[in-house]
C-alpha positions in Angstrom: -9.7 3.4 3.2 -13.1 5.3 2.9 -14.3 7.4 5.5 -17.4 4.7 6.3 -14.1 2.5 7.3 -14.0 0.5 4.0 -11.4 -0.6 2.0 -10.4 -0.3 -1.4 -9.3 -3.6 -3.2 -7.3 -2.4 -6.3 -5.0 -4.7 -8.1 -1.1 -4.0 -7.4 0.2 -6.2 -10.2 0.6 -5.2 -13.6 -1.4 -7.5 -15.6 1.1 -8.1 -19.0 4.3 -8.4 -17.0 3.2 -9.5 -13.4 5.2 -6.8 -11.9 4.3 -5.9 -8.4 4.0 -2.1 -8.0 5.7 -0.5 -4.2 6.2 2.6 -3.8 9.8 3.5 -3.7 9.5 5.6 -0.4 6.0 6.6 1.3 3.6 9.0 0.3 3.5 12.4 2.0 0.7 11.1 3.8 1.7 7.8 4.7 -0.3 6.8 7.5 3.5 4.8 8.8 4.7 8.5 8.5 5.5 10.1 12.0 2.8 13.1 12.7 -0.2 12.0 10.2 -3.0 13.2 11.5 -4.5 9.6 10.6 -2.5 7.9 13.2 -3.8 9.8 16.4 -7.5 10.1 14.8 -8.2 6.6 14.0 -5.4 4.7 15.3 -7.7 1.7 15.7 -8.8 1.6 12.2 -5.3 1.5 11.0 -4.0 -1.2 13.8 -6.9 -3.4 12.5 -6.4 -2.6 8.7 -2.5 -3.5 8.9 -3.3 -6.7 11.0 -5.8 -8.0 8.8 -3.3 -7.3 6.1 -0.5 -9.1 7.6 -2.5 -11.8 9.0 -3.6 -12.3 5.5 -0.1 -12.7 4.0 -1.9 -9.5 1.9 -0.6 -5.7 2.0 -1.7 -2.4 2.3 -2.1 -0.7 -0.9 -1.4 3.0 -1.0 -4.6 5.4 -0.4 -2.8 7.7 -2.4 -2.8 5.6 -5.5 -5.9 4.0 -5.1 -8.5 4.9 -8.1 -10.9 8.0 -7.4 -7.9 9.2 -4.8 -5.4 9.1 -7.1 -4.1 11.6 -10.4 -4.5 10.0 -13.5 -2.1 7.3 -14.7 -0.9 6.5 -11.3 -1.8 2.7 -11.1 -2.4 1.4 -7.6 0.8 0.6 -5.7 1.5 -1.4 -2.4 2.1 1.0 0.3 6.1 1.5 1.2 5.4 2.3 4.9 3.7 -1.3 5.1 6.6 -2.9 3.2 8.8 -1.9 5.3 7.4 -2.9 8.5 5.3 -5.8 7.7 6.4 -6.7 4.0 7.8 -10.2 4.9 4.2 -11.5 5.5 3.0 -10.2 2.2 2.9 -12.7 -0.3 2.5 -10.3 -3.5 6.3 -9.3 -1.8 7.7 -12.5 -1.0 6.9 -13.9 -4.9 7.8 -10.7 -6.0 10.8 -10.4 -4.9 11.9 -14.2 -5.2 11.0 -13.9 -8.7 12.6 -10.7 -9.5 9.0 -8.8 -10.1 9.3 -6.0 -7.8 8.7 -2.8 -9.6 9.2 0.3 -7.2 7.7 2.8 -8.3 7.6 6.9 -7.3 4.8 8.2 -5.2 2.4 10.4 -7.0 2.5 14.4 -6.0 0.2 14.9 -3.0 
């Protein structure tokens, strides 16, 4: 998410092998973390970002591996924190996982 409320659309899927990136625990700054500062500042943003999301059958993706936010080589990843709370209304997780193409994958280094 942008600070003018955007949000980044960044493929999770690895294009040769059709492995679904998730993070394999969540970021420092998960914003499902107890105590981010994200959750009492824009606590509406995020309610309506992870209920479009799960509405959708879609996912979060990670901010911290999303391109411009992220150290190089880390390819965008679907956010562990969403997984775990919401994951069985993603879709990119229910094929995933039904076809054995879940890839976990270790946060980068805040």
């Amino acid at each position: 998410m942008f600070e003018d409320g955007t949000v980044a659309c960044a493929p999770v899927a690895d294009e040769a092998t059709g492995e679904i990136r998730l993070l394999s625990e969540q970021c420092s700054t998960c914003i499902f973390r107890p105590g981010n500062p994200f959750r009492s500042t824009m606590p509406e943003r995020i309610r309506s970002m992870v209920a479009d999301a799960a509405s959708d059958e879609g996912h979060v993706t990670c901010h911290s591996t999303l391109p411009g936010s992220a150290p190089a080589g880390v390819e965008p990843a679907i956010c562990r924190g969403f997984a775990d709370t919401y994951g069985g209304r993603s879709l990119a997780l229910r094929f995933g996982d039904a076809l054995g193409l879940i890839r976990e994958v270790t946060p980068p280094s805040s």
